[in-house]
Structures are given as structure tokens and as C-alpha cells.
C-alpha positions, 0 to 999 in steps of 0.5 A: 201445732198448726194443721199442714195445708199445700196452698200457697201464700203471697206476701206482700209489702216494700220491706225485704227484710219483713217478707223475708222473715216473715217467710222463714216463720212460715214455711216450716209451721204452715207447710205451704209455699211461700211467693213474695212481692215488693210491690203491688205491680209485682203481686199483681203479676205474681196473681195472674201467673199462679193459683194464689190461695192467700195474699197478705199485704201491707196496706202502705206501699208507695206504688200501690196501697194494699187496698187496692191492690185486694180490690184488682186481686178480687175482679181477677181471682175472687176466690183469693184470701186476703189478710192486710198488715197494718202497723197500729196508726193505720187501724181504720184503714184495716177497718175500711178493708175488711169493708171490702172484703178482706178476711182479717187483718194484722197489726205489726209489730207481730205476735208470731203466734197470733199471725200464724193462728190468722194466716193458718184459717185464712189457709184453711178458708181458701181451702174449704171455697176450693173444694166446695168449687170442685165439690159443684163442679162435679155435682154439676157434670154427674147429676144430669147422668144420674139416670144413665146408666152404662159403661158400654162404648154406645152409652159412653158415646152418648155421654160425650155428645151430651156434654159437647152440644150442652156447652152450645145453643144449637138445635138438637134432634134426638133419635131412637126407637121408643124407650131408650130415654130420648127425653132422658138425653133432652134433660141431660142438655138442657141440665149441663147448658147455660139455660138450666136456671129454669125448667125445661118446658116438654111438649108431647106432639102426638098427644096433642090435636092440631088445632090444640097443639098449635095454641098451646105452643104459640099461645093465644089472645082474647077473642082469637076463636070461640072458647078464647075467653081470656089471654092465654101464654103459649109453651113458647112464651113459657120457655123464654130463656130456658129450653124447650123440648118437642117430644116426637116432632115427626108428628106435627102437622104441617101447618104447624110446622110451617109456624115452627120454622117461621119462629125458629128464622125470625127468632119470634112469633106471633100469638094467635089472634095477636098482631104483635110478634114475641121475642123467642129466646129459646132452645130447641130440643126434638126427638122422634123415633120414625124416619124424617127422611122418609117423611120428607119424601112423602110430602109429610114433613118440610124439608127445610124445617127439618135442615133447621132441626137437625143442626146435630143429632144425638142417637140413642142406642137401642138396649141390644146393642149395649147388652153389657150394660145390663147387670149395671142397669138391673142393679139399678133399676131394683134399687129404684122399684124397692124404693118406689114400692117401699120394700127391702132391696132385691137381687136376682139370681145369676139364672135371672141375669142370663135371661135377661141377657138373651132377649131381645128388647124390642120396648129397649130400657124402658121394657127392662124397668118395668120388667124389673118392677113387677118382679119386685112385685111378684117376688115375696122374699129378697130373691128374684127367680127366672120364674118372677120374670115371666119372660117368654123361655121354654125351660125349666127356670121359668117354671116354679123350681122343684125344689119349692114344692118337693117337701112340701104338702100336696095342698099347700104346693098347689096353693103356691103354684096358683098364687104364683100362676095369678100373679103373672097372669094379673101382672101380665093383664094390668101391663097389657091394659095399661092399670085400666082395671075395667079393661082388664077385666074385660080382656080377662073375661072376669067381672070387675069386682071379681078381679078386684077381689083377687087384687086385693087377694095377691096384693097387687094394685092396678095404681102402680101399672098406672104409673109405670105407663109415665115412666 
């Protein structure tokens, strides 16, 4: 008749015989267990020493009318269903408690039916705000991974040092050589950490001159130099209350250093141009692939700024050290070029898989994605070859199979063989010139319009090289 729940009910009210019996109606109907209280004292304390899903409470009780027990209940446990049982003089004072927040009430004398119809969506109410809580939760803990890919010992490692520095507001550097997702991690933190309100503020150190990066950090008033025609918020003010991250930090400059351990100490900063100071309430995040150590003795980087920094490091693994991880990081990665380039989802044969397997990553899972991604490109049908990887092995998978040709004609074998030698070749030349399709030319000792042609010819767009330099 009633749909079966496992949650548990409260009832409360100074009548014994009432809850008692209004138990005996339940229990068997609901499928839910049943607590009872014979007073606002004793359900508080029931509250506070059980996962209460709904509590029905009479709203007349000589220690404590159930209004306000509902309203202690919720500053306790705001996610308990509360149903008030009211006896037919004391309408308005079930009316002022849905006013605050009850979910329904009930007048006695009761229709068993009709209460058991209330108490079974009140059940079902606290079941589904249950669920969505868990559902959120674990949307919470999963999204900042959802890039990271890997069952691997070092990548499980990651996880855990992700999760445990995110609760906190310490400063973290991240470590690794290029391409093993340093920023990646940086986003994970900042997404699992109690600033994820609003956005993550990234700045890439070494794209930036000294003169230039230090503005941009710390900002700039009217006047403060030449072209300083307006007032102008540094990355610093930008990330008030949020996280920023300093991509490659080994390449800062030393007096722009000495400013980012000022501000770090004295938790402000000051403008250029500026003669008030700027509250920072901001994370640091930093990540560098060289060798601060060495830096240091080098007179290059401060020791104490990097002592400030380095409160916990996080290492990125490189992609030879967690070869196991490499079918489930192909399998990704084909799903996101297919969807990227808009085509059918594609696999790799098992010969393909091998190879990847043998080498040796110096450009770790970045290399990897954008290896993938042109074999996407390169490949015509939903099956990727050795051949389609252009990978440097000296064996006959690397080579158009025989069997593609052999029944073949002769002119349209070679027509095949070129076509798929100018795709490697086009594709190797884009990556090399980073999608620069001038510079591509030059290195190819083809003119630009020529190359063009041929793009156009083997349907490959010098766009995509472009982006993949993002990635």
C-alpha cells in the first residue's frame, strides 16, 4: 500500500498511550523504526544521539510546546522533517508552525490513512534531501579528479595529498618535469578547498617580463610610471578570498621575489605607485619543474621565500614511473580528441597499446594526449594502427600493413602509402612549428601556399596544432 522507507521517525508528545499506539500503526505500514519521546527534553536528547529522519510532535507540551522544540531540532539538525500534531482548537498555532518550517501538520482526532499518507511523504521528503546531500558530496570529491586518470600507486598517492592539503590553507608547491599536469593538481586543491567559491587566479611567471609580471601581480595606481594612465588591480587583488597560482615560480626574479615574501609575511601589499597597503587574503599555490635547491645556491632564488613556499610539497609523477595507467589514460584521452574533433569514438589495436607501453615519455601525459590526438586525425576509420602513431620503432608495425595493399592496384596502393606518408609528415611538421603555418613551410622548404594546398588536400587544419600548444 505505502512505499517501504528504512528511516527512522520520532514521535513526540506527553501522552503514552498516543505515541504508543501511534507506533503500533506505523511500524508495520512504513517499514521504518520508530523512537518515542514524552517530552521536548527527551527528544532533544533522542536528536542529538540518533540520525532522526522525521519527528512528529504535538504542539502541547507542558515543558516544552513542539514549536520550539522544531526550531532547537532545526539549529541542531536542519535536515529533520518535522510534522506537528495539533488537536482542532489549536489550528493557528499549526499555521504559525509551517510559518517556520514545519513540513505539514496534523490534527487529532486522526484518519489513520490520512496520517499515514503524511508521515509516508514526509519520509520520503528526508529521504530524497539525504541523497541529494550524498549525491553532492560525491560530485564534490569526484569533479576536481575528473582529468585525472590512474590507479597506479603514484597517481593514488597524488589523490591522497590532493584531498589532505585541500582541507587546509597552507602553501603548497607543486613539483614535476613539463607535462605531468602541475596545474591540473593546482586546480584539484583549490576545487576540494574552502575558497572554491571563486575562480582560481593563474599566472605563468616565465611568459611574463619583470617589469610587466610585477605589475600585474601587485597591481598599479595612476601616474605610478609612464604608460600608467588609469588605475589598474593586480592578480593579487583579483584573487582576494580565492587562490592564486604562480605557475613555474623558479623563474621569477629576484626583486619580484623579495615583494612576494613581503606580502606572504605581512599578509598585504602594496600597490605600485600606492602608499596604502592591501589586505591579501589569499592562498598561495606554486609549481616549478627545475631545481630550487640548486637555484638557491646559485644566489637565483631566496632561500627564505622558498621556506615560505614550501610549507608541503606535492610531486607529480612522471608518466615512466606509472606505465600501468596507460590503457586507462589512452582510453581517455581518444574520448576527449573524438569529441574535440567531432567524430566517432576510436580504439587502438593491441599492437598500438604495445607501443605506447615501450616509450619513454620524456614530454610525460601531455606528449601522450597530443600523440593520441593526431592519431585521431591521421586515422580514417575507427581503428588506430601502430603506423597512425608515427612513434620512432624500427619494425614492421610501424609501417603500412601488407595487408592494406596487397589486393590492392598498384596506383591506388601508392596513392595510399603517399597519403598516409603526408600525413605524418604534415602532422609531425604542424606539432614541430607549434600550428605556425609559415614557419611550417619554411622548415619544409615548401611554399606557404603550397602547404596550404596540401592541408586542405589531406584535411588537416594547422587550428587544432594551435591548440593542442594550450593543452
Amino acid at each position: 500500500m505505502y512505499k517501504k522507507h528504512n528511516e527512522i521517525v520520532l514521535l513526540v508528545d506527553d501522552e503514552p498511550d498516543m505515541i504508543l499506539g501511534l507506533k503500533r500503526l506505523i511500524q508495520p505500514e512504513l517499514n521504518c523504526e520508530v523512537l518515542i519521546a514524552e517530552s521536548g527534553q527527551a527528544a532533544m536528547e533522542m536528536v542529538k544521539n540518533n540520525p532522526i529522519d522525521v519527528m512528529v510532535a504535538d504542539v502541547s507540551m507542558p515543558d516544552m510546546d513542539g514549536i520550539e522544540l522544531m526550531e532547537k531540532v532545526m539549529a541542531h539538525t536542519p535536515a529533520i522533517t518535522t510534522v506537528i500534531m495539533t488537536a482542532f482548537g489549536t489550528i493557528d498555532l499549526a499555521v504559525k508552525s509551517l510559518k517556520k518550517g514545519a513540513y505539514d501538520f496534523v490534527t487529532k482526532p486522526f484518519d489513520n490513512d490520512e496520517f499515514l499518507r503524511t508521515l509516508s511523504k514526509s519520509i520520503e521528503r528526508s529521504r530524497l534531501l539525504r541523497e541529494n546531500t550524498q549525491l553532492q558530496r560525491r560530485l564534490c570529491e569526484r569533479e576536481p579528479f575528473e582529468n585525472f586518470v590512474g590507479e597506479s600507486p603514484p597517481m593514488k598517492k597524488v589523490f591522497e595529498t590532493i584531498r589532505m592539503v585541500a582541507r587546509t590553507d597552507a602553501t603548497v608547491i607543486i613539483r614535476g618535469e613539463s607535462g605531468t599536469g602541475k596545474e591540473m593538481a593546482a586546480r584539484a586543491i583549490h576545487a576540494l578547498s574552502a575558497r572554491r567559491q571563486r575562480p582560481m587566479v593563474s599566472v605563468n611567471c616565465p611568459s611574463l617580463p619583470e617589469a610587466i609580471l610585477e605589475s600585474e601581480l601587485f597591481g598599479y595606481r595612476k601616474g605610478a610610471f609612464t604608460h600608467a594612465v588609469t588605475d589598474k588591480k593586480g592578480l593579487l587583488e583579483e584573487a582576494q578570498g580565492s587562490t592564486i597560482f604562480l605557475d613555474e615560480i623558479g623563474d621569477i626574479p629576484i626583486s619580484v621575489q623579495t615583494k612576494l615574501l613581503r606580502m606572504i609575511q605581512e599578509k598585504e601589499f602594496k600597490p605600485l605607485g600606492d602608499a596604502r597597503t592591501v589586505k591579501a587574503d589569499v592562498r598561495i599555490l606554486a609549481s616549478t619543474n627545475q631545481d630550487l635547491e640548486k637555484k638557491i645556491a646559485q644566489g637565483l632564488f631566496r632561500e627564505d621565500l622558498y621556506y615560505r613556499l614550501n610549507v608541503v610539497t606535492l610531486t607529480m609523477p612522471p608518466l615512466r614511473s606509472m606505465k600501468e595507467d596507460i590503457p586507462l589514460l589512452v582510453a581517455h584521452f581518444l574520448k576527449k580528441s573524438a569529441c574535440s574533433l567531432g567524430v566517432k569514438p576510436k580504439r587502438l589495436l593491441s599492437e598500438a597499446i604495445n607501443l605506447l607501453m615501450e616509450q619513454p615519455w620524456r614530454g610525460n601525459i601531455r606528449e601522450l594526449e597530443n600523440t593520441l590526438h593526431r592519431a585521431v586525425i591521421l586515422s580514417e576509420g575507427e581503428v588506430i594502427q601502430p603506423y597512425h602513431l608515427n612513434l620512432p620503432k624500427r619494425d614492421s608495425s610501424c609501417v603500412m600493413p601488407e595487408a592494406d595493399w596487397i589486393d590492392t592496384p598498384y596506383l591506388e596502393a601508392k596513392n595510399k602509402v603517399v597519403d598516409s606518408f603526408t600525413r605524418k609528415y604534415i602532422t609531425s611538421l604542424l606539432d614541430k612549428a607549434g600550428g605556425n603555418v609559415t614557419q611550417a613551410a619554411k622548415l619544409s622548404g615548401l611554399k606557404r601556399q603550397v602547404l596550404q594546398k596540401i592541408l586542405r588536400r589531406v584535411g588537416v587544419s594547422s587550428k587544432t596544432f594551435r591548440e593542442q600548444m594550450h593543452v
